[in-house]
C-alpha positions in Angstrom: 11.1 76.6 93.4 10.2 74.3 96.1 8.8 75.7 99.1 11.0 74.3 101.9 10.5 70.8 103.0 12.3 67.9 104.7 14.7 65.2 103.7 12.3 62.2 103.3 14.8 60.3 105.4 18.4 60.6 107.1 20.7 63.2 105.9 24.2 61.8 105.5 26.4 64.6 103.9 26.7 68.0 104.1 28.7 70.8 102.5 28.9 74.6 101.9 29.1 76.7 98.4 32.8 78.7 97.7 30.6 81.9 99.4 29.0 80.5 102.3 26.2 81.4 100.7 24.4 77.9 99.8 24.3 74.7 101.4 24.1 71.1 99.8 22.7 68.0 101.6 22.2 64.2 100.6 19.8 62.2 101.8 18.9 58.4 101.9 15.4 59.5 100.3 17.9 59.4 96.9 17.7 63.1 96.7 20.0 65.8 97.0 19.2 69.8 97.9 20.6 73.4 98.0 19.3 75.2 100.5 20.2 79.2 100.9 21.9 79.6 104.4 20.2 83.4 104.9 16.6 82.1 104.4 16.9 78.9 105.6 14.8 77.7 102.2 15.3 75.3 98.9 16.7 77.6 96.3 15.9 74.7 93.3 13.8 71.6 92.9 15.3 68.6 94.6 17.9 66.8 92.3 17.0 63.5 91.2 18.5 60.9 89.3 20.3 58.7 92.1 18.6 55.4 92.2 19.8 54.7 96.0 20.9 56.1 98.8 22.9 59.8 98.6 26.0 58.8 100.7 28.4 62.3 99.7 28.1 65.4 98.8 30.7 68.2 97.6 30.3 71.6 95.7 33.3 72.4 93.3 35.4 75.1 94.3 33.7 77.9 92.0 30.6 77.1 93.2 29.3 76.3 89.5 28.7 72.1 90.1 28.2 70.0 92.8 28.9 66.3 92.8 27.1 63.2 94.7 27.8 59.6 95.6 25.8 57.0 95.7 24.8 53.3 97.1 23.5 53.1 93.4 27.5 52.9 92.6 27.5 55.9 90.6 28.9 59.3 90.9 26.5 62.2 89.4 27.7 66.2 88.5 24.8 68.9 88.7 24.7 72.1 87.4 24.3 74.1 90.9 22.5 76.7 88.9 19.9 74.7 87.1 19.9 71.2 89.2 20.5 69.3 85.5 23.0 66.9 85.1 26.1 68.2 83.1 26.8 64.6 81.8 26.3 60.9 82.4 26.4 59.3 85.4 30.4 58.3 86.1 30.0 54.6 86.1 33.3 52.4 87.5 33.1 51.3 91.4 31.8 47.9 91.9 29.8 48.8 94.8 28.7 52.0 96.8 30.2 55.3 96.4 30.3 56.4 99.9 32.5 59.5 100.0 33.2 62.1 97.0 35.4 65.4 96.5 36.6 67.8 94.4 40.4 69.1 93.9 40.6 72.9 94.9 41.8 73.5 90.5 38.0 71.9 90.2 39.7 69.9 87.8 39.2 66.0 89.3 36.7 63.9 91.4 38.5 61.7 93.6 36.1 59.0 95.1 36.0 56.1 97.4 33.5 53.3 97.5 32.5 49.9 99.0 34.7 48.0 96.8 37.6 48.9 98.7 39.3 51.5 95.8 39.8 55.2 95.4 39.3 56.5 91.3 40.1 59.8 90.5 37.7 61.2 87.5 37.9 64.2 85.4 35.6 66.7 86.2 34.8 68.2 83.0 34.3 65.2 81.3 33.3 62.2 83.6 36.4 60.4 82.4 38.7 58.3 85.1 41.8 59.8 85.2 43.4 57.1 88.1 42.6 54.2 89.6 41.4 52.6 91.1 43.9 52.6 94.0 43.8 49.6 95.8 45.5 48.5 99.1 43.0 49.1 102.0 41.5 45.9 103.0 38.4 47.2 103.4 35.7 49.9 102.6 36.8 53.6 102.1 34.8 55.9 104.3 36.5 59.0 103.3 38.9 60.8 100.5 39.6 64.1 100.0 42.3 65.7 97.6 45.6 68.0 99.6 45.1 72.0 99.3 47.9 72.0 96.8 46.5 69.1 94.5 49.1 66.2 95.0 47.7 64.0 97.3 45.3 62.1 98.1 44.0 61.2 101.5 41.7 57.7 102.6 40.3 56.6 106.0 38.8 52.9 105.7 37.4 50.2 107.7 40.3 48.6 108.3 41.3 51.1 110.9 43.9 53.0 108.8 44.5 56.1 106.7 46.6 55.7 103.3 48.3 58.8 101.4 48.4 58.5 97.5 50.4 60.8 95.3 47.4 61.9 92.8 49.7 62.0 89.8 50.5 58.1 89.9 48.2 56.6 92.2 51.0 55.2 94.2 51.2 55.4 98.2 53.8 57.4 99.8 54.3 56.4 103.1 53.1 53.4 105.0 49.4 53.4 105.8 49.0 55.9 109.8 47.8 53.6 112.0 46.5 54.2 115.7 42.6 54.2 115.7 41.1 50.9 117.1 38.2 50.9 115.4 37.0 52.0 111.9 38.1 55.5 110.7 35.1 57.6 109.4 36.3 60.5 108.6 39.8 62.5 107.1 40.5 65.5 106.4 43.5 68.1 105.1 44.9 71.2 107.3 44.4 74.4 105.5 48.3 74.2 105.2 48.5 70.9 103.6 51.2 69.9 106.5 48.4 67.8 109.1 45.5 65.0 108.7 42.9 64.9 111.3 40.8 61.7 111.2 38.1 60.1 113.2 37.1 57.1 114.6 34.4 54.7 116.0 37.1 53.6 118.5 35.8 57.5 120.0 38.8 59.5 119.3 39.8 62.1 116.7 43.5 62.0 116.1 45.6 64.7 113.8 48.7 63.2 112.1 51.9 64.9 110.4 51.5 64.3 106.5 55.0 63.8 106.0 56.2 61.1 108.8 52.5 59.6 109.6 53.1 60.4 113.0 50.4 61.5 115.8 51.1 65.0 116.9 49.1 64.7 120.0 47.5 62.2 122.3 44.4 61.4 120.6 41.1 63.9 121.5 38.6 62.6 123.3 35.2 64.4 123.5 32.5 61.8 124.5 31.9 57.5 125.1 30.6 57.6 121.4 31.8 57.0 117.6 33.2 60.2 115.5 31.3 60.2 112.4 32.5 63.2 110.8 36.0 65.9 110.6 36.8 68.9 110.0 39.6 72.0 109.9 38.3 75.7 110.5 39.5 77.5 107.4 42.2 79.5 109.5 43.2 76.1 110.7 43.1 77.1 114.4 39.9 75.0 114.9 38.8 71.6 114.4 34.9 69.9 114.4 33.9 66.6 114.8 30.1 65.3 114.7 29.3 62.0 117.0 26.7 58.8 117.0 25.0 58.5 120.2 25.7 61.5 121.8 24.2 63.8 118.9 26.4 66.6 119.3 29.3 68.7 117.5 32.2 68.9 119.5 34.7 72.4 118.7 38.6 71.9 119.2 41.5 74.0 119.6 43.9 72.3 116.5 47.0 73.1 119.1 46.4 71.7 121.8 43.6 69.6 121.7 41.3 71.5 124.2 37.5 72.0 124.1 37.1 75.6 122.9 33.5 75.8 123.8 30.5 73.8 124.9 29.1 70.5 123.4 27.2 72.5 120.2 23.5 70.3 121.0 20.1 70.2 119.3 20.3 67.2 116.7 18.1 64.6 117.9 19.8 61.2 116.4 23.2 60.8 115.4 25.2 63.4 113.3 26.3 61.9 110.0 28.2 65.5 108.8 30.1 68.5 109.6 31.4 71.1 108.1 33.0 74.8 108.5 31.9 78.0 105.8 34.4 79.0 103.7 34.8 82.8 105.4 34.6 80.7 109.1 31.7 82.7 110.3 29.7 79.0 110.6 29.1 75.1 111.2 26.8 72.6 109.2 25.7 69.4 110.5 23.5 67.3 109.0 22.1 64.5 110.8 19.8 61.0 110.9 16.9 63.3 112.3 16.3 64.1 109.0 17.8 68.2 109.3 20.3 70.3 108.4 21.5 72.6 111.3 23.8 76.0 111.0 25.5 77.2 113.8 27.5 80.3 115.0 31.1 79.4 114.6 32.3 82.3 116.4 33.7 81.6 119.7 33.9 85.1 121.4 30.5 85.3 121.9 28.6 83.7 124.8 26.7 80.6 124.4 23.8 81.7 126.2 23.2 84.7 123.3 21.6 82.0 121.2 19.4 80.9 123.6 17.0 83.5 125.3 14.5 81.5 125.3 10.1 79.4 129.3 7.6 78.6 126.5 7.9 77.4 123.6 7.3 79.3 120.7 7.5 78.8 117.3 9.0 80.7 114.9 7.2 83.1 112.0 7.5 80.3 109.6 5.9 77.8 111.2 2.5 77.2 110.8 2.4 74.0 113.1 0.9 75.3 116.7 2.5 74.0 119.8 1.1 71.8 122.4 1.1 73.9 125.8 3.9 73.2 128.2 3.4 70.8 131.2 2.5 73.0 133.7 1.5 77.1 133.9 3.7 79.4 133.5 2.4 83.1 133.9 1.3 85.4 130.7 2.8 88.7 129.8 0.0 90.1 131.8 1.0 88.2 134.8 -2.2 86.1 134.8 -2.2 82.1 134.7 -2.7 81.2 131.5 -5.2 78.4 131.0 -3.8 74.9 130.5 -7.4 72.8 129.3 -6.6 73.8 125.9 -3.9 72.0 123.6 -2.1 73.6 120.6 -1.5 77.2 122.0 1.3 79.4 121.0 2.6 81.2 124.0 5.2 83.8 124.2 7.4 85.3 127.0 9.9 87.8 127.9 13.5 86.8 128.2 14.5 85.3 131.5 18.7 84.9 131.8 19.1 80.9 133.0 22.2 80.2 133.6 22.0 76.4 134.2 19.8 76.2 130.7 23.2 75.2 128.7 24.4 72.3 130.4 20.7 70.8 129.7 20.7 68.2 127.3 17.1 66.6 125.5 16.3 63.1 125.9 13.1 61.8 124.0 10.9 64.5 123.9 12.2 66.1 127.2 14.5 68.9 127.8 16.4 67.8 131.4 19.0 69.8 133.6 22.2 68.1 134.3 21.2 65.6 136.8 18.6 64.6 134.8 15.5 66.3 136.4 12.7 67.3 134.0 12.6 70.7 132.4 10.0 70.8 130.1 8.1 68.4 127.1 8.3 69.3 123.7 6.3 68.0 120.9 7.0 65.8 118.4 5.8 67.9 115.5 8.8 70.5 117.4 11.6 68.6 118.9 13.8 68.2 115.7 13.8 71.6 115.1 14.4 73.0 118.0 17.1 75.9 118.2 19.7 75.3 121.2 22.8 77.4 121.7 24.5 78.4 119.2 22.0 77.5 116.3 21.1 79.8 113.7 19.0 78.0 111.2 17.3 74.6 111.3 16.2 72.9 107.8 14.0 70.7 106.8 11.7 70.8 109.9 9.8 73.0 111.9 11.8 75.9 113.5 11.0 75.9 117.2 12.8 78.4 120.1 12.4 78.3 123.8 11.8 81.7 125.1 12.5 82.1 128.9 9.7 85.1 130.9 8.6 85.2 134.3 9.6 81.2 134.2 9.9 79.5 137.6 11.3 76.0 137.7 11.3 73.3 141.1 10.2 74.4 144.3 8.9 77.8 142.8 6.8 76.4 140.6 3.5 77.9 142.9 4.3 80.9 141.6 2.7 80.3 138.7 -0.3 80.1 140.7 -2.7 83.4 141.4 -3.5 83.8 145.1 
């Protein structure tokens, strides 16, 4: 087994095994990997075999397979046990896969691509089934099958979302229109009765599946693209993963409303969410190059995650830590001696109240109104646990431990008289 290591390049997909137990991520290094949520480590050698770009990712509802799209225009099944490929590449789009998934019998592959078309392949024996399904007028983003099997959801380019029946291929309703800008994103209820989708115009919206029509003004979250949806499993929650902003954004599905702070940590734009099957957690993947997990729970205060003046690094890391920018006092109440670079320094918790609205810009952790915090390194920064986070992959796990810290004017504490 491979010891764990990074994505080569940016993660673009992200999903979780029938058990919550495993996550799969894509990558634009052409590879694909299952990682074990617990451990936070590779559980098999990378998959290879794409020649391009890893655009999508899905794992089949018994856990068994998992199935990738590629800009190589090909669709490839793994055996999620062995990392071998169960049969040929399924060869038919004339251009980039860019989104896959599986129907919850496990029987079909329904994919979307460049070429503007939805297919719908047998899973068992790479054969297409349907399609392709034309009538977007431009590239598919995102497909997904209904909970109960007969439908088939798309979010394009062209700005709207189409609903296929999956037995004939055929549309059922006119195409939902209302984003003003690309959609990236779609996504089934639990239920089968709603579609959320989202945007580059900056909104997710949540649609009726029967009439096409909005149920709510459209949610806003931030001044930046939507890249990525999804329902909670109860279907009480929804998550949505942005461009610029680089953060996962929770929803209440009824009515609309934040249900907790910005989820932060990601240090370039998130390409991928997702919820665990049993609810308990998020995954994000991002263009930093990581996979994050975070603590889906919402009873539980943000700042549980985040007890953290120096920085410290976690037992498995064996990168050490440049020292912070200025003293902070040692467990024995001593300064602790800045001249020397790469020290590991640990301290008792602190309670910071203001620490959760800070935000990380470059290689700076800053408060609210933008004053400087502290540095971090860049051997740290991408895997550095904010609120909320309970496992970073692919990079070096980093916390932020708060003891006897002083910040602004009390600073000269840190000083011995």
């Amino acid at each position: 087994m491979d010891p764990l290591r990074d994505h080569g390049h940016e993660v673009t997909s992200v999903a979780f095994s029938h058990d919550s137990r495993h996550i799969v991520s894509g990558s634009n290094d052409h590879i694909v990997r299952v990682w074990d949520v617990y451990i936070a480590q590779s559980v098999m050698d990378p998959l290879k075999g794409h020649d391009h770009h890893v655009n999508s990712v899905a794992f089949s509802p018994d856990g068994r397979h998992i199935v990738s799209g590629s800009v190589d225009k090909t669709i490839r099944v793994w055996d999620a046990q062995t990392g071998q490929n169960v049969m040929d590449p399924l060869k038919g789009h004339d251009d980039y896969v860019i989104s896959v998934a599986l129907s919850h019998d496990g029987r079909n592959i329904v994919s979307g691509s460049n070429d503007k078309t939805v297919r719908v392949w047998n899973a068992q024996t790479g054969q297409s089934v349907l399609g392709p399904l034309k009538g977007h007028d431009s590239w598919i983003t995102s497909v997904t099958f209904s909970p109960d099997g007969r439908h088939i959801i798309s979010g394009s380019g062209d700005q709207t979302i189409r609903v296929w029946d999956a037995q004939t291929g055929q549309s059922v309703m006119d195409p939902i229109k209302g984003h003003d800008n690309w959609v990236t994103s779609v996504a089934f209820s639990p239920d089968g009765r709603q579609i959320v989708s989202g945007s580059l115009d900056k909104t997710v919206r949540v649609w009726d599946v029967q009439t096409g029509q909005s149920v709510m003004d459209p949610l806003k979250g931030g001044n930046c693209g939507v890249t990525s949806v999804a329902f909670s499993p109860d279907g009480r929650h929804i998550i949505s993963g942005s461009y610029y902003d680089k953060t996962i954004i929770v929803w209440n599905a009824l009515t609309g409303q934040n249900v907790m702070d910005p989820l932060k940590g990601h240090s370039n734009t998130v390409t991928s969410v997702a919820f665990s099957p049993d609810g308990k957690y998020i995954v994000s993947g991002s263009y930093d190059k990581t996979v994050r997990v975070w603590d889906a729970q919402t009873d539980q205060a943000i700042m549980d995650a985040f007890s953290a003046s120096c920085l410290s690094t976690c037992c498995t890391s064996t990168i050490p830590l440049v020292s912070p920018i200025l003293p902070i006092l040692s467990e024995g109440g001593n300064n602790i001696d800045m001249s020397g670079s790469y020290k590991t320094f640990y301290c008792c918790p602190y309670d910071i109240s203001y620490i959760k609205s800070c935000h990380f810009d470059d290689n700076w952790v800053k408060l609210e109104d933008d004053s400087y915090l502290l540095w971090v390194p860049d051997q740290n920064k991408s895997g550095l646990f904010w609120p909320r986070t309970t496992a970073v992959i692919g990079c070096t796990p980093t916390s932020l431990q708060f003891k006897n810290f002083v910040h602004g004017i009390n600073w000269s504490q840190c000083f011995s008289s």
